[in-house]
PAKOL-716354 format. One record per residue (C-alpha): residue in one letter; x, y, z. Coordinates in steps of 0.05 Angstrom, whole numbers, plus 5000, padded with zeros to 4 digits. Last residue first. Example, Ala and Ser with C-alpha at 12.3 -4.5 7.8 and 13.67 -1.06 7.14 Angstrom:
S527349795143/A524649105156/
***
This chain:
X544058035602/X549257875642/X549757125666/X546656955728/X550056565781/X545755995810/X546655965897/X539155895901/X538756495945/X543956865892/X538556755838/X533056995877/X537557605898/X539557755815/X532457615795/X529958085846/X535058565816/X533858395754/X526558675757/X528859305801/X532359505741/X526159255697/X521859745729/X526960395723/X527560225650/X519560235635/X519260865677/X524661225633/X521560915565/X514861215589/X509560875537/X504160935592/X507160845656/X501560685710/X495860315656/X501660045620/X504559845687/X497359425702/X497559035637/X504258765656/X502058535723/X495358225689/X500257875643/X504257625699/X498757455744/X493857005696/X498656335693/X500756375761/X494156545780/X495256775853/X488556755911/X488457255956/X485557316031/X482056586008/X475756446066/X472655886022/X468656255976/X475356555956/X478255875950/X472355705896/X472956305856/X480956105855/X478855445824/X473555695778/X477756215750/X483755705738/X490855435762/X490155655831/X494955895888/X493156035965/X494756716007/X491356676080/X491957356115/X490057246191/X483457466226/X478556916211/X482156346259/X480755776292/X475355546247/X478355946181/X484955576190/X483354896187/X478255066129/X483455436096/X488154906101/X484754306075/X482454796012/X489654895997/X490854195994/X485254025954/X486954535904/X494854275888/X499054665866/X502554745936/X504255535939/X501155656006/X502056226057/X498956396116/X499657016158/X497957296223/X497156656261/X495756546333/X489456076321/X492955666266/X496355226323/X501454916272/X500554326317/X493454236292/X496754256218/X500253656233/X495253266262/X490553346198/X495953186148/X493753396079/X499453956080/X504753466090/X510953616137/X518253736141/X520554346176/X524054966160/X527155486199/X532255846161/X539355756181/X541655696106/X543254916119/X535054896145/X533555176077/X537254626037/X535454016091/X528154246081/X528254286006/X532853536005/X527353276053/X521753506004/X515353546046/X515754276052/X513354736107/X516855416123/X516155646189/X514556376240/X516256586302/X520057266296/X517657406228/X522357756188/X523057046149/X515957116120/X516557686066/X523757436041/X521056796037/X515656955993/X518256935933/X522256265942/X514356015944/X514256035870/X520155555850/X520355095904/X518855315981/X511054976001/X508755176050/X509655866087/X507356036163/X507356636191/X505856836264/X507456106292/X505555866362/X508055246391/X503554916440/X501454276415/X509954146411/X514353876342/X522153756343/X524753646280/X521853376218/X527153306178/X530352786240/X523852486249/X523752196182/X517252026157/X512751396179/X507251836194/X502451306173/X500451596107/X498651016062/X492950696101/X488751316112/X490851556042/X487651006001/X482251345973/X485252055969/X491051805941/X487051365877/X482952045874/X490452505863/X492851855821/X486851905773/X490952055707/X497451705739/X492751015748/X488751135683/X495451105643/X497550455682/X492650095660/X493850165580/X501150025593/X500549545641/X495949075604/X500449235538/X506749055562/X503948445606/X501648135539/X508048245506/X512447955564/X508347345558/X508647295488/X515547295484/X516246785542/X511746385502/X516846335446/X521946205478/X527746425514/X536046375515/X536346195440/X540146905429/X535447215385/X529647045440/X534547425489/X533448005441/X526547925427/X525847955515/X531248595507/X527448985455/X520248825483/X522849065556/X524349685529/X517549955510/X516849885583/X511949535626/X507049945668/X506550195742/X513850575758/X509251185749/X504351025804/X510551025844/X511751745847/X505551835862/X505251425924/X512151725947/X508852465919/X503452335974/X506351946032/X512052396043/X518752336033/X524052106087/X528451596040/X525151056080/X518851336052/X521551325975/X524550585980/X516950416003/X513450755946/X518050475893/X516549745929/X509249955929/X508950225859/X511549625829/X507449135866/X501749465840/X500449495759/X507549125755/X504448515803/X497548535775/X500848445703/X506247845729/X498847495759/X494547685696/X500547395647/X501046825691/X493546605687/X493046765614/X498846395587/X495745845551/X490646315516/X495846815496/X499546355444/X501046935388/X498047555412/X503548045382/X503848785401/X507249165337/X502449515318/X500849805381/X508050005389/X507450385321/X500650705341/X504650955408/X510451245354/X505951535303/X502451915359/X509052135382/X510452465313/X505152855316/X505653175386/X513353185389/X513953625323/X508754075350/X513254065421/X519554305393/X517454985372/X514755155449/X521154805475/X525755205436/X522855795465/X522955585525/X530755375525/X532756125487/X535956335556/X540155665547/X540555315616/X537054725603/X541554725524/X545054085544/X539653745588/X535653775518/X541853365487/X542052985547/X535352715540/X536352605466/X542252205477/X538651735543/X532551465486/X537351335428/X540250855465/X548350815485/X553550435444/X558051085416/X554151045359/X546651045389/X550251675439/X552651995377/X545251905342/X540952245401/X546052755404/X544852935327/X537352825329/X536953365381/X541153765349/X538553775289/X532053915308/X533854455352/X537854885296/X532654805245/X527855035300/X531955645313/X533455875239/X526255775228/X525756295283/X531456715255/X535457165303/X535956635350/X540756175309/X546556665325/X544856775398/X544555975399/X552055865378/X555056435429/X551656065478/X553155365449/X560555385440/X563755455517/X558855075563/X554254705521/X560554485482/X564954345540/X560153975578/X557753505520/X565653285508/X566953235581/X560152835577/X561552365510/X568152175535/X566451965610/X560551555577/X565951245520/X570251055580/X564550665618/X562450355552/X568450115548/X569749875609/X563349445603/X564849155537/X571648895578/X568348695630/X563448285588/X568648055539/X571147465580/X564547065577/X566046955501/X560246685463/X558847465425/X551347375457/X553647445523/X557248035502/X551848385468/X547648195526/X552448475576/X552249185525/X544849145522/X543549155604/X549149785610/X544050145577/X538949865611/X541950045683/X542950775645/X535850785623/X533950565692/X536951125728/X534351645676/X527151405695/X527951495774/X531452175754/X524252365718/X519752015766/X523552395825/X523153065791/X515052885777/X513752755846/X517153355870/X513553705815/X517654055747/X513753515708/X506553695729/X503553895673/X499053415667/X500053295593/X507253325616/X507552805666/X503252465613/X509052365558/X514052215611/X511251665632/X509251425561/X516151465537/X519951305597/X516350645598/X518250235657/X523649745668/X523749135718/X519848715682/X523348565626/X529348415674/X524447835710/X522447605640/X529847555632/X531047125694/X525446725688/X528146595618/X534446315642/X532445975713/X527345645668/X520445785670/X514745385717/X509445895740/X513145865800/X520146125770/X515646665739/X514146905804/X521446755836/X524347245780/X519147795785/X520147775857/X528647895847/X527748385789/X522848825824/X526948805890/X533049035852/X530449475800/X525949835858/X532550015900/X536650165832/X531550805816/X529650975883/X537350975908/X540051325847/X533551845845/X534451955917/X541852235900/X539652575843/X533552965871/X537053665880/X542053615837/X538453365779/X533654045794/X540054545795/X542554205734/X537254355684/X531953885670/X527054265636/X530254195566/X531953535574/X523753405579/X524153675507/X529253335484/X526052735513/X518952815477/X523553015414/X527552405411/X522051915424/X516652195369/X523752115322/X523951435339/X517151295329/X517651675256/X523551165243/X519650605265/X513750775221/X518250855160/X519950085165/X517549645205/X511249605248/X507249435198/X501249715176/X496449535125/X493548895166/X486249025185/X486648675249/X492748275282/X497248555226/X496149345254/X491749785228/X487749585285/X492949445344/X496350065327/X489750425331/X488650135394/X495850395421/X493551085399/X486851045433/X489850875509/X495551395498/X489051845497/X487851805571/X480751675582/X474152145584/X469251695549/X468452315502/X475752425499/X477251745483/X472451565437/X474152245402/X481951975399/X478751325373/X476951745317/X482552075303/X486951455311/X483251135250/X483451695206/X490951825215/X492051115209/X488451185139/X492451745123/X499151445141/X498150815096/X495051275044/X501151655043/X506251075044/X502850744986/X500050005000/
***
């Protein structure tokens, strides 16, 4: 069949179960992978996996990580790296190890239990990825920690292939040896990567600003480029387009770029999820129904727990530990390269394909209503998640009778604003439930504590009655709703300053006792439409503004410990 009537028919097709979708109100991912399934040689047959579809699938990869690189600059792998590490190898570990005695029961081979235990193991950095950002909540705590959680296991993977390779070369000998080099090319490729973003790209991307097709050209090939270095230098696709957007993360053109990436993303990863639909095969699932439900059920939720459990011993809070896990809740794209692999080799069979195939899609489809509804899924099961199990030693010392005057929670991004305002308090705190926040503020002698917002005990030893000011930047309505109403019976008197992401939401809070409620995505153009109201087209006044501008940049900057470049 011609190319373009192969891609206008799947076009067609994933359009309309894309209005399925919607009007049923379910992820979309859900639709795409259908449509694979349809067009695919189970149903209908045109489309094939193969081909020009893989290489649009590829490129829907590249540009979904390039542009999640983009938002990952250093500061933020900083400050979740080292729980990232542990999350990310803890729950490879323990996944790996039950995975392997499950399918050990269900009567594999040491061999192939072991590999469908690996296939296991990784999630889909694709799909998790792609609805962290359709819920816009990829700069969260939750979705830092997914995000360095994922980059873990693409490295473990990484490293995964090249003991395969070896394996499969016959001589047991060239395992280290493939491992060291690997190792060396990774130390190459980053001095290499430093340098350039470091010394060559700023003057580099000034030049390509000046054009806007100049711009895109320029991030396109980029992209692709990295992506293809690290694929010849024996790393995946998938980790060289992440760095590549990591690269340019601190490129005063990185939004920008971003907003012209993401049209190219959008298409292009639709091609990719229809791809992997396509390329599902149901060969022999009857026979292998009972294991394939039990290794499903234990991805869909044994996955999350062990992630949730690493991330409580770690000190973080029930909610974004529970999230977090949610995304760990699905079997990876991944896992169908290394189980075809091993099949390659003669170390599996044919039903241990299957098997891994079946779970793949289960978990995949599943596992996009379980991050959509995670905030309900919390809220359900939050009396036997959140047992206070957090670390005393972030906590601190806590008393029934302590008395605050200002209180602030939340300190990432927006609430850094309002330290300076809360800080000349004599008795006043900042609440975060991000140990590495709290251990951050408490090294700069401010007084912090960790605690969750939706914990009723906690905010009755906050002692709301004495309070002249509340503060809460937490995104997250339900939350500030919790603490209104806590503080509005104890309290009518104090300034209470929430945040919303809509009319209707900040309508509500006001209803609800709200002092002010901030629009992040409404305040800055209402700010700017309020100094042309008060300067008019006064050049002078317009100068004098954005001097005091930068200079709150400057001492938000220096709070951070970031140096900003001259502008």
């Amino acid at each position: 069949m011609d190319m373009f009537l192969q891609i206008s028919l799947v076009l067609l097709i994933a359009t309309g179960f894309s209005l399925l979708m919607q009007t049923l109100k379910q992820p979309l991912i859900l639709g795409h992978i259908l449509t694979g399934i349809v067009a695919g040689p189970t149903v209908l047959g045109f489309l094939h996996p193969e081909g020009p579809f893989e290489l649009f699938a590829k490129l829907g990869i590249t540009a979904l990580l390039f542009i999640v690189g983009l938002s990952l600059s250093p500061k933020v792998v900083r400050e979740v790296g080292k729980s990232s590490v542990i999350a990310g190898f803890g729950q490879i570990f323990f996944t790996a190890g039950f995975g392997f005695l499950l399918a050990m029961y269900f009567g594999w081979s040491p061999v192939e239990s072991l590999y469908i235990a690996l296939a296991l193991t990784f999630s889909s950095t694709i799909i998790v990825l792609k609805i962290l950002q359709d819920k816009k909540d990829i700069s969260s705590l939750y979705g830092r920690l997914a995000t360095g959680t994922m980059l873990v296991q693409d490295i473990a993977a990484t490293v995964m292939l090249v003991v395969m390779a070896a394996l499969g070369g016959g001589v047991s000998g060239n395992i280290f040896q493939a491992l060291a080099v690997i190792v060396g090319k990774g130390l190459l490729l980053a001095v290499g990567l430093v340098f350039f973003s470091r010394v060559v790209l700023p003057s580099m991307t000034k030049l390509f600003a000046n054009s806007q097709e100049f711009l895109l050209l320029f991030s396109v090939a980029w992209g692709v480029g990295v992506a293809v270095l690290f694929k010849l230098m024996g790393f995946s696709v998938e980790v060289g387009a992440l760095v590549a957007g990591v690269s340019l993360a601190t490129s005063p053109y990185h939004y920008e770029i971003s907003a012209k990436m993401k049209i190219l993303r959008d298409f292009f990863l639709v091609l990719f999820f229809v791809t992997l639909g396509a390329s599902l095969s149901f060969d022999g699932i009857s026979r292998l129904a009972v294991p394939a439900v039990v290794l499903s059920l234990f991805v869909l939720f044994g996955n999350p727990f062990i992630l949730f459990i690493v991330l409580r011993k770690l000190g973080y809070a029930a909610k974004p530990s529970f999230q977090t896990g949610l995304t760990m809740a699905q079997v990876s794209e991944f896992s169908l390269v290394v189980i075809l692999l091993a099949k390659t080799m003669g170390h599996v069979g044919d039903d241990a394909v299957a098997l891994v195939t079946v779970c793949a899609l289960v978990t995949i489809s599943l596992s996009a209503y379980l991050m959509s509804y995670d905030e309900k899924l919390y809220s359900w099961l939050r009396p036997l998640l959140d047992r206070k199990n957090h670390s005393k030693a972030a906590e601190g010392p806590a008393s029934e009778e302590e008395e605050h005057e200002a209180v602030l929670f939340g300190c990432h991004r927006l609430g850094e604003d309002f330290l300076p305002h809360i800080t000349p308090y004599k008795n006043y705190l900042v609440v975060d439930f991000d140990p590495n926040t709290i251990e951050k503020l408490q090294r700069q002698g401010i007084q912090a504590r960790y605690g969750d917002a939706d914990d009723n005990e906690f905010l009755d030893e906050l002692n709301f009655a004495s309070a002249k000011l509340i503060v809460t930047t937490l995104p997250d309505i339900d939350s500030a709703l919790f603490i209104l109403s806590k503080l509005r019976k104890v309290n009518q008197r104090a300034i209470a300053i929430v945040m919303a992401h809509s009319a209707n939401e900040a309508k509500l809070l006001y209803a609800k006792g709200a002092s002010y409620v901030v629009l992040p995505h409404f305040l800055g153009g209402n700010y700017a439409s309020i100094l042309l109201d008060k300067f008019g087209l006064s050049q002078h006044k317009f100068s004098q503004e954005k001097t005091k501008h930068l200079q709150h940049l400057e001492d938000r900057l220096k709070r951070s410990k970031i140096k900003m470049k001259p502008v």
